[in-house]
Backbone atoms as SQL, in Angstrom:
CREATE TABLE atoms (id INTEGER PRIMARY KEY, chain TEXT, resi INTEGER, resn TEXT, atom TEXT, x REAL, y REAL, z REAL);
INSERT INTO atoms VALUES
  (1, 'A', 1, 'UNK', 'N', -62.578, 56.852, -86.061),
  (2, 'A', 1, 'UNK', 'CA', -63.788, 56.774, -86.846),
  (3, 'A', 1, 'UNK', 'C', -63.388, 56.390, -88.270),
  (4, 'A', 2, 'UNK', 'N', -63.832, 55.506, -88.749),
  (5, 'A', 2, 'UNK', 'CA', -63.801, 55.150, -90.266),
  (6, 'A', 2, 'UNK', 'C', -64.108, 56.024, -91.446),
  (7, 'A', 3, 'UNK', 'N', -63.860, 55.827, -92.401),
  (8, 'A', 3, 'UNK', 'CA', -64.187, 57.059, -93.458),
  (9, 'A', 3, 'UNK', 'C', -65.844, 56.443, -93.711),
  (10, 'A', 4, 'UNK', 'N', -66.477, 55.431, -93.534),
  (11, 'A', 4, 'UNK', 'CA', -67.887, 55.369, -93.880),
  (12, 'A', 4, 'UNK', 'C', -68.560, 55.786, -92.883),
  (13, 'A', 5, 'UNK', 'N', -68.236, 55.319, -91.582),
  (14, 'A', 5, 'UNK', 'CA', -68.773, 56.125, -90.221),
  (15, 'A', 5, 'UNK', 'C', -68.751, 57.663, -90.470),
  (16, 'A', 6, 'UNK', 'N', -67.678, 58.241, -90.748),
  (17, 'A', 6, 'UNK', 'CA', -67.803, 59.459, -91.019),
  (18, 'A', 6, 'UNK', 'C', -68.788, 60.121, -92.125),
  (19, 'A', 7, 'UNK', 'N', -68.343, 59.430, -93.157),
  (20, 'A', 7, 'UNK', 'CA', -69.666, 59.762, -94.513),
  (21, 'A', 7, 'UNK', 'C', -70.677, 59.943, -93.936),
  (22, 'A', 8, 'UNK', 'N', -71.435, 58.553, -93.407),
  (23, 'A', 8, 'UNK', 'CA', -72.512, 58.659, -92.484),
  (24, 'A', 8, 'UNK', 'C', -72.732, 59.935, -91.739),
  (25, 'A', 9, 'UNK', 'N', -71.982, 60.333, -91.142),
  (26, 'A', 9, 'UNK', 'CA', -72.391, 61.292, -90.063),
  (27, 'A', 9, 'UNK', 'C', -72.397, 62.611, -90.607),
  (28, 'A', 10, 'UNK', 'N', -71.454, 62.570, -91.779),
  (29, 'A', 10, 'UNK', 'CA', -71.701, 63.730, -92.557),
  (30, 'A', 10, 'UNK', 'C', -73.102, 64.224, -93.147),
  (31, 'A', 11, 'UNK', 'N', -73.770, 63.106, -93.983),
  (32, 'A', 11, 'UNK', 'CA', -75.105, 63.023, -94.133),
  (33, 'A', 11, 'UNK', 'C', -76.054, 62.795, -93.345),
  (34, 'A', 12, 'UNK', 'N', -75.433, 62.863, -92.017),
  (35, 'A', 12, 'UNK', 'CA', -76.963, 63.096, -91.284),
  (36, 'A', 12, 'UNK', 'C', -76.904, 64.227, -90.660),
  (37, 'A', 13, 'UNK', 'N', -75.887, 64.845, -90.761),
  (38, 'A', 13, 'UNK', 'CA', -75.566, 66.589, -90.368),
  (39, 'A', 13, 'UNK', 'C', -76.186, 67.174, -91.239),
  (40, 'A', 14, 'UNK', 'N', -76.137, 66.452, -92.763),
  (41, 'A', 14, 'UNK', 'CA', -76.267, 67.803, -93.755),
  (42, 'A', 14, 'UNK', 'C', -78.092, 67.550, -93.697),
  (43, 'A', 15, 'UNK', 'N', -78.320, 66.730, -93.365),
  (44, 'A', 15, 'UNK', 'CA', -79.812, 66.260, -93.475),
  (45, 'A', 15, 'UNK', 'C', -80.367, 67.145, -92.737),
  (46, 'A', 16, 'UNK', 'N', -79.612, 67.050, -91.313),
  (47, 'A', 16, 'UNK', 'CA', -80.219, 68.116, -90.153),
  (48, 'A', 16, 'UNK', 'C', -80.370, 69.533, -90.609),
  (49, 'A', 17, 'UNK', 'N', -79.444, 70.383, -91.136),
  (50, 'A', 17, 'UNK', 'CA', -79.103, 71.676, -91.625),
  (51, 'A', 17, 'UNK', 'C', -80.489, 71.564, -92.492),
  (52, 'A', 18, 'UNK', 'N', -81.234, 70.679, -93.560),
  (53, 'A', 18, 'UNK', 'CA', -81.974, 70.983, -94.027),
  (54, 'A', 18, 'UNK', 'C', -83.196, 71.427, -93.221),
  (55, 'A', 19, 'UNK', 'N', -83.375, 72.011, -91.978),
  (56, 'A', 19, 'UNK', 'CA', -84.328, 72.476, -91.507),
  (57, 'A', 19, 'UNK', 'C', -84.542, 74.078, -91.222),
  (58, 'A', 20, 'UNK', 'N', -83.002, 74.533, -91.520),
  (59, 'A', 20, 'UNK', 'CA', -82.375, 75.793, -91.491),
  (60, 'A', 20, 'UNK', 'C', -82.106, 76.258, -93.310),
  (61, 'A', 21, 'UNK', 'N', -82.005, 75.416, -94.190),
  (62, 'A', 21, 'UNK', 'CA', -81.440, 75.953, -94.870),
  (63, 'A', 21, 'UNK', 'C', -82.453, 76.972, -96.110),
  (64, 'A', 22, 'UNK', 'N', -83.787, 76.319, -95.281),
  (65, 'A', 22, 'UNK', 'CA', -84.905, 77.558, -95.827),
  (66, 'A', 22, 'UNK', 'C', -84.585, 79.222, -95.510),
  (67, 'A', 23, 'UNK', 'N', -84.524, 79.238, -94.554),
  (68, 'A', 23, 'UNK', 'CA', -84.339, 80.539, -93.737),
  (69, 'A', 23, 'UNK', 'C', -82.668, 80.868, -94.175),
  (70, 'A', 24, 'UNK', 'N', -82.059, 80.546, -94.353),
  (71, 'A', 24, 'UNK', 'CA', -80.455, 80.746, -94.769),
  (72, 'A', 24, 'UNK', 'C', -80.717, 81.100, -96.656),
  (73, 'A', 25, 'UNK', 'N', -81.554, 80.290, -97.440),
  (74, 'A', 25, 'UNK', 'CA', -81.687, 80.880, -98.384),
  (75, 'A', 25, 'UNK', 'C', -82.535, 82.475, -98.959),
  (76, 'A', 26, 'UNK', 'N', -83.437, 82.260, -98.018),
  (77, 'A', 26, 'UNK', 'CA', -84.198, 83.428, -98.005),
  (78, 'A', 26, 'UNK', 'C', -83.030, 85.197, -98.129),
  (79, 'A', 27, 'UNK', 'N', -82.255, 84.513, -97.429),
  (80, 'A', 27, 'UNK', 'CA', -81.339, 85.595, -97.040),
  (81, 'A', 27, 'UNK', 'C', -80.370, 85.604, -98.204),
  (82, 'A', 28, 'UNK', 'N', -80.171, 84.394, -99.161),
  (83, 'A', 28, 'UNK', 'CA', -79.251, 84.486, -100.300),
  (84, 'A', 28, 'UNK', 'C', -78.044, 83.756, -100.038),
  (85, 'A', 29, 'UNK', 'N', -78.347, 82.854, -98.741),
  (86, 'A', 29, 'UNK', 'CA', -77.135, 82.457, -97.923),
  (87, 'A', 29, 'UNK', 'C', -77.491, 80.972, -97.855),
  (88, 'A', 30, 'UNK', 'N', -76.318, 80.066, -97.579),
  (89, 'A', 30, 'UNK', 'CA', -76.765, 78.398, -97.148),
  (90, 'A', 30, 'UNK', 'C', -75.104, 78.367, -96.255),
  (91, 'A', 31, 'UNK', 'N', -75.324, 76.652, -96.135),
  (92, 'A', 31, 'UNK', 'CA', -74.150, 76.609, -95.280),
  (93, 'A', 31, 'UNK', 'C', -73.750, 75.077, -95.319),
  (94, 'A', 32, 'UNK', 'N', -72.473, 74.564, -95.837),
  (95, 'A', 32, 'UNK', 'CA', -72.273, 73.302, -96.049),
  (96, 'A', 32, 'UNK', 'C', -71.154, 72.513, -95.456),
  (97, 'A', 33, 'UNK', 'N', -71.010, 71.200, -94.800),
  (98, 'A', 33, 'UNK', 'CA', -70.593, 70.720, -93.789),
  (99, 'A', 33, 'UNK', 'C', -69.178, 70.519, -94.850),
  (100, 'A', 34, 'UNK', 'N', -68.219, 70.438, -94.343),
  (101, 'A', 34, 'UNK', 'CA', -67.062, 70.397, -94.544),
  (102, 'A', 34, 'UNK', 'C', -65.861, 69.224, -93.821),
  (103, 'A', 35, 'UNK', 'N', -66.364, 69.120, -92.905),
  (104, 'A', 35, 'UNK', 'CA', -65.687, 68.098, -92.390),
  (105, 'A', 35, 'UNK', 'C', -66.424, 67.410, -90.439),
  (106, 'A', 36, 'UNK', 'N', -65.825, 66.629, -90.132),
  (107, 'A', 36, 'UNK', 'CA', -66.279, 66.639, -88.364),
  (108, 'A', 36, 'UNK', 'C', -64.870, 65.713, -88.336),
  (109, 'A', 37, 'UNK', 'N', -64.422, 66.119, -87.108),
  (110, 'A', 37, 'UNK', 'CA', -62.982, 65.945, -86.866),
  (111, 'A', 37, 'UNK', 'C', -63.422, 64.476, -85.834),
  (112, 'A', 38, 'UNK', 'N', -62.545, 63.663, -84.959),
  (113, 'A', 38, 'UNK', 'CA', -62.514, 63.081, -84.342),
  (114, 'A', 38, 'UNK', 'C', -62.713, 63.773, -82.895),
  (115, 'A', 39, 'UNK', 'N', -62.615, 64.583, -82.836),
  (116, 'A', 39, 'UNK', 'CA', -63.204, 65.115, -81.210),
  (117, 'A', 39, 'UNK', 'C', -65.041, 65.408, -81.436),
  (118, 'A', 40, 'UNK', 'N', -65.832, 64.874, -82.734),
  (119, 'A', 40, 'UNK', 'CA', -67.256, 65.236, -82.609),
  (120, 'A', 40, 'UNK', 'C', -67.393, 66.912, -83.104),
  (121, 'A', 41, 'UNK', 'N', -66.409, 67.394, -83.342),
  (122, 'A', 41, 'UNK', 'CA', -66.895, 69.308, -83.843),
  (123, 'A', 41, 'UNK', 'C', -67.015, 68.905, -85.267),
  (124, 'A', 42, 'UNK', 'N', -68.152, 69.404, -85.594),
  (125, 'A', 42, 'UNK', 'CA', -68.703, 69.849, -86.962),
  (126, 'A', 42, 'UNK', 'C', -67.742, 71.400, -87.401),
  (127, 'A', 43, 'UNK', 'N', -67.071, 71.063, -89.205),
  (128, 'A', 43, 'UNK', 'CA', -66.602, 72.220, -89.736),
  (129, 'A', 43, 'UNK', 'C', -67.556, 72.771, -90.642),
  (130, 'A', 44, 'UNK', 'N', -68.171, 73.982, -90.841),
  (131, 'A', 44, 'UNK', 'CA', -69.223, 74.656, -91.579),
  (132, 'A', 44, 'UNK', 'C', -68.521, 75.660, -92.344),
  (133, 'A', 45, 'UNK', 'N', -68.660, 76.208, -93.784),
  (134, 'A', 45, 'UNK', 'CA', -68.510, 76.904, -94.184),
  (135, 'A', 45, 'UNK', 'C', -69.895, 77.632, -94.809),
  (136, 'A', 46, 'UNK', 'N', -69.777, 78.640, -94.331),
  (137, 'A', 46, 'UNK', 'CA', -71.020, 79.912, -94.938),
  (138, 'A', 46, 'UNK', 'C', -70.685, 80.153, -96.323),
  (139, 'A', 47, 'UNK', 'N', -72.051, 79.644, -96.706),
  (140, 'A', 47, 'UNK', 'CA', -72.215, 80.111, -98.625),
  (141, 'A', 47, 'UNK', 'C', -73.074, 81.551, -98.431),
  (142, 'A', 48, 'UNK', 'N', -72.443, 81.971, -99.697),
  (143, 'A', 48, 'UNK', 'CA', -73.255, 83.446, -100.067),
  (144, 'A', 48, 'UNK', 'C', -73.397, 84.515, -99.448),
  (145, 'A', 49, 'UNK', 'N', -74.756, 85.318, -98.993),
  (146, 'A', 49, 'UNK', 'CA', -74.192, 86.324, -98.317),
  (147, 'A', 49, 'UNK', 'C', -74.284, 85.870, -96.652),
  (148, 'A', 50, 'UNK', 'N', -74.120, 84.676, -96.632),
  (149, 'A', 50, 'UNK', 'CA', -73.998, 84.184, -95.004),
  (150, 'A', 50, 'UNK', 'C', -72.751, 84.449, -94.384),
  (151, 'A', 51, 'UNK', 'N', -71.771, 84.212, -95.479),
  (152, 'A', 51, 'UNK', 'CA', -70.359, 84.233, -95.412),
  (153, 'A', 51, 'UNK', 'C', -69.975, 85.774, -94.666),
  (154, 'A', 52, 'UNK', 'N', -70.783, 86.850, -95.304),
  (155, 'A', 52, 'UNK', 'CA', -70.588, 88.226, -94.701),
  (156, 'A', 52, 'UNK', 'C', -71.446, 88.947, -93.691),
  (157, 'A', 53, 'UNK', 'N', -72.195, 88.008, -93.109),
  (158, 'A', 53, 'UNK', 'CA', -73.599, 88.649, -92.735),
  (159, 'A', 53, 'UNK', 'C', -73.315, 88.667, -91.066),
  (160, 'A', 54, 'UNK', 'N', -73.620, 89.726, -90.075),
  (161, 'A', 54, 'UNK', 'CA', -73.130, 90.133, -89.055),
  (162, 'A', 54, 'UNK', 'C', -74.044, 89.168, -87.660),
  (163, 'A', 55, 'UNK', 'N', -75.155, 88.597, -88.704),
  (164, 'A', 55, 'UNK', 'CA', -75.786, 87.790, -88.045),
  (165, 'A', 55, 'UNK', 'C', -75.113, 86.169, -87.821),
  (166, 'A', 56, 'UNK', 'N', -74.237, 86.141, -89.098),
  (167, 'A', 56, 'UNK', 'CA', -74.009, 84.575, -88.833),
  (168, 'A', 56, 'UNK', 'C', -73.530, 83.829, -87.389),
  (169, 'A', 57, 'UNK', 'N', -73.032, 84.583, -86.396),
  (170, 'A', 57, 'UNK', 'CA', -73.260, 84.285, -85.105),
  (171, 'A', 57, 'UNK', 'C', -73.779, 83.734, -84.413),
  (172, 'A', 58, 'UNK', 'N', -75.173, 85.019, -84.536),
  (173, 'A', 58, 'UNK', 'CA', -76.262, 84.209, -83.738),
  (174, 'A', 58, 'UNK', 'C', -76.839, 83.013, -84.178),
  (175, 'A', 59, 'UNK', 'N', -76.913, 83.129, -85.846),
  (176, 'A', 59, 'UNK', 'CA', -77.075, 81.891, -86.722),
  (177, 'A', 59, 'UNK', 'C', -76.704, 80.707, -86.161),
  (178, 'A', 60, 'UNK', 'N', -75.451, 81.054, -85.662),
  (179, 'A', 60, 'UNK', 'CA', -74.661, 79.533, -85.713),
  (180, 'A', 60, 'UNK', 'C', -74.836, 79.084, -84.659),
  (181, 'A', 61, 'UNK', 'N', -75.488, 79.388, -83.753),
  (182, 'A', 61, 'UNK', 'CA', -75.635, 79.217, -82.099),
  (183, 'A', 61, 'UNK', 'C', -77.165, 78.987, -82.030),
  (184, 'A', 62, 'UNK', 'N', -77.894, 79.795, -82.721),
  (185, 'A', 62, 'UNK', 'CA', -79.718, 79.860, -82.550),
  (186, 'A', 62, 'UNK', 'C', -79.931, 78.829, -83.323),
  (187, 'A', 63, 'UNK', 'N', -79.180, 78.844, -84.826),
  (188, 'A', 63, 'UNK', 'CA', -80.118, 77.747, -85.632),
  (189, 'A', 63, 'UNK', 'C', -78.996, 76.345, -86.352),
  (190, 'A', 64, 'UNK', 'N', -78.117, 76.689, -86.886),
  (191, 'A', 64, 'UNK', 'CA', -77.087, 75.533, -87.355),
  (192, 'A', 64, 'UNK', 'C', -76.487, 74.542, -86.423),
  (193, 'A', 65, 'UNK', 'N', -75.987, 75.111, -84.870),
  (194, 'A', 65, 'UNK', 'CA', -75.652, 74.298, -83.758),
  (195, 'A', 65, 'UNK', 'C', -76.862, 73.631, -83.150),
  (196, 'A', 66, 'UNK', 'N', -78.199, 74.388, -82.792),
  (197, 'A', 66, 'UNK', 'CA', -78.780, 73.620, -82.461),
  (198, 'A', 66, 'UNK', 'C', -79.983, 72.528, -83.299),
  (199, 'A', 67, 'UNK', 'N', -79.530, 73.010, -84.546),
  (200, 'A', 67, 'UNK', 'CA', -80.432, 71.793, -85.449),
  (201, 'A', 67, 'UNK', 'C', -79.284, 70.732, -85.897),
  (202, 'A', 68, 'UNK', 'N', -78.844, 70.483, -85.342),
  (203, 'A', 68, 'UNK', 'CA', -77.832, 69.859, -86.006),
  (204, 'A', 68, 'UNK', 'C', -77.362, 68.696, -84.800),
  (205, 'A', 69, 'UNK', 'N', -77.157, 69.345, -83.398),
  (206, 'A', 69, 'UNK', 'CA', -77.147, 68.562, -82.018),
  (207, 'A', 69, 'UNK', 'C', -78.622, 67.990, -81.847),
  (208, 'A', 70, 'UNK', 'N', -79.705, 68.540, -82.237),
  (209, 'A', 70, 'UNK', 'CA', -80.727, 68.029, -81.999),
  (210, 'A', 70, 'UNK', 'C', -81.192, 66.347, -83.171),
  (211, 'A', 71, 'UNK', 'N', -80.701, 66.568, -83.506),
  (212, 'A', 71, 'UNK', 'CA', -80.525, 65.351, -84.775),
  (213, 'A', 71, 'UNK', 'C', -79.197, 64.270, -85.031),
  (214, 'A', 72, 'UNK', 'N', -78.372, 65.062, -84.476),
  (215, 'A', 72, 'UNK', 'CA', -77.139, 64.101, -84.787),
  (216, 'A', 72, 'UNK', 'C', -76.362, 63.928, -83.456),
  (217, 'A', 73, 'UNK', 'N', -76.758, 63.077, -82.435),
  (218, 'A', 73, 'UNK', 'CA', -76.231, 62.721, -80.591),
  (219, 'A', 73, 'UNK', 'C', -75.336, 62.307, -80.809),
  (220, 'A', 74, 'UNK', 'N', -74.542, 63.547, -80.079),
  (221, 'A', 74, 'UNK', 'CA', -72.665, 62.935, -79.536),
  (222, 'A', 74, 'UNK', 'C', -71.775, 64.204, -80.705),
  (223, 'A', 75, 'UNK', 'N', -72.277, 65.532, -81.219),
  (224, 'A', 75, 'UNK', 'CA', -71.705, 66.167, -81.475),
  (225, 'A', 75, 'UNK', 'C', -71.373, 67.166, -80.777),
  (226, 'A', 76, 'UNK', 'N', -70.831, 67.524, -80.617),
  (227, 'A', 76, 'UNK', 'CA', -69.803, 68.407, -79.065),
  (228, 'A', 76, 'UNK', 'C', -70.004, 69.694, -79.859),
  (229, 'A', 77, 'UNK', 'N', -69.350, 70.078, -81.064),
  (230, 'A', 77, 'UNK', 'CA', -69.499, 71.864, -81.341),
  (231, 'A', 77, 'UNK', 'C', -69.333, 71.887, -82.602),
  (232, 'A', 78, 'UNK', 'N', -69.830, 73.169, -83.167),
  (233, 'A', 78, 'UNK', 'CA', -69.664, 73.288, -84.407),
  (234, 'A', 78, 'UNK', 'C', -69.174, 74.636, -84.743),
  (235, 'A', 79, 'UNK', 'N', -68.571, 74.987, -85.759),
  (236, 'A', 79, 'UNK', 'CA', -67.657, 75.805, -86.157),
  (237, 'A', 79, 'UNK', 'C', -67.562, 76.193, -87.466),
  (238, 'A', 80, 'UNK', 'N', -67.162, 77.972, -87.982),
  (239, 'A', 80, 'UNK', 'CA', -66.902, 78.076, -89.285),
  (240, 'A', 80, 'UNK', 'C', -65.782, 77.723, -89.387),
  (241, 'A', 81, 'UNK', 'N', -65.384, 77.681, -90.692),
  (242, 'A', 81, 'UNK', 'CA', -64.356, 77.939, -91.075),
  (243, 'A', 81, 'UNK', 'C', -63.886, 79.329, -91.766),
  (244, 'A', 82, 'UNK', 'N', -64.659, 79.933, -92.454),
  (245, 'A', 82, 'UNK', 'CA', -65.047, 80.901, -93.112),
  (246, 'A', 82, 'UNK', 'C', -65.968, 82.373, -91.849),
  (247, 'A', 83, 'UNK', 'N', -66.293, 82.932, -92.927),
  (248, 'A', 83, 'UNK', 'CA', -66.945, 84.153, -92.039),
  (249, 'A', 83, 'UNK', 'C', -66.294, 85.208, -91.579),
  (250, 'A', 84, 'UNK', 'N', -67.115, 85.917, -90.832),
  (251, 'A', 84, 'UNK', 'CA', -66.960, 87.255, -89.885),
  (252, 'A', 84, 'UNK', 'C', -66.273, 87.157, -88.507),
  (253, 'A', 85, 'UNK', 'N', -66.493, 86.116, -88.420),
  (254, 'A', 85, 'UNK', 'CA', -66.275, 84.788, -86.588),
  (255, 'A', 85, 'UNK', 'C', -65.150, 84.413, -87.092),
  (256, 'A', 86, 'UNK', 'N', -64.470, 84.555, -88.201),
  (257, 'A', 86, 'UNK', 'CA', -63.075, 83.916, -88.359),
  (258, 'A', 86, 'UNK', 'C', -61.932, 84.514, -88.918),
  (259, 'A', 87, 'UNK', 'N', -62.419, 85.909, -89.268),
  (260, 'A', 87, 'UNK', 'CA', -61.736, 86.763, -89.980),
  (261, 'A', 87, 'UNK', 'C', -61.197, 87.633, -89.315);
């Protein structure tokens, strides 16, 4: 993948997340794309109190993975880097 292909896909990930990132602020929390590797996995790092929150789990499975596959076809998985899930 090219570094503009990638840019691209970066911004249409982060575009997607904007449908979640109401509900992630509410909480004092957001969440920002970090990288997508050549196998299609999205890297996420949890801002604020997302970073500590016992929910970010289900988060990442109920609302960041699937708004994000639903908008951006041909991403395989997504992942923190950060968090409770990684610590």
């Amino acid at each position: 993948m090219s570094v503009q292909e990638k840019s691209e896909l970066i911004l249409q990930i982060d575009q997607a997340l904007n449908d979640v990132r109401p509900h992630l602020a509410a909480d004092g929390g957001d969440v920002q794309v970090v990288d997508v590797t050549e196998d299609m996995t999205v890297k996420v790092k949890w801002m604020g109190n997302c970073e500590n929150c016992f929910m970010s789990i289900m988060t990442m499975k109920a609302g960041i993975e699937q708004a994000i596959k639903s908008k951006v076809p041909g991403i395989k998985h997504v992942e923190a880097i950060n968090g409770i899930e990684v610590a």
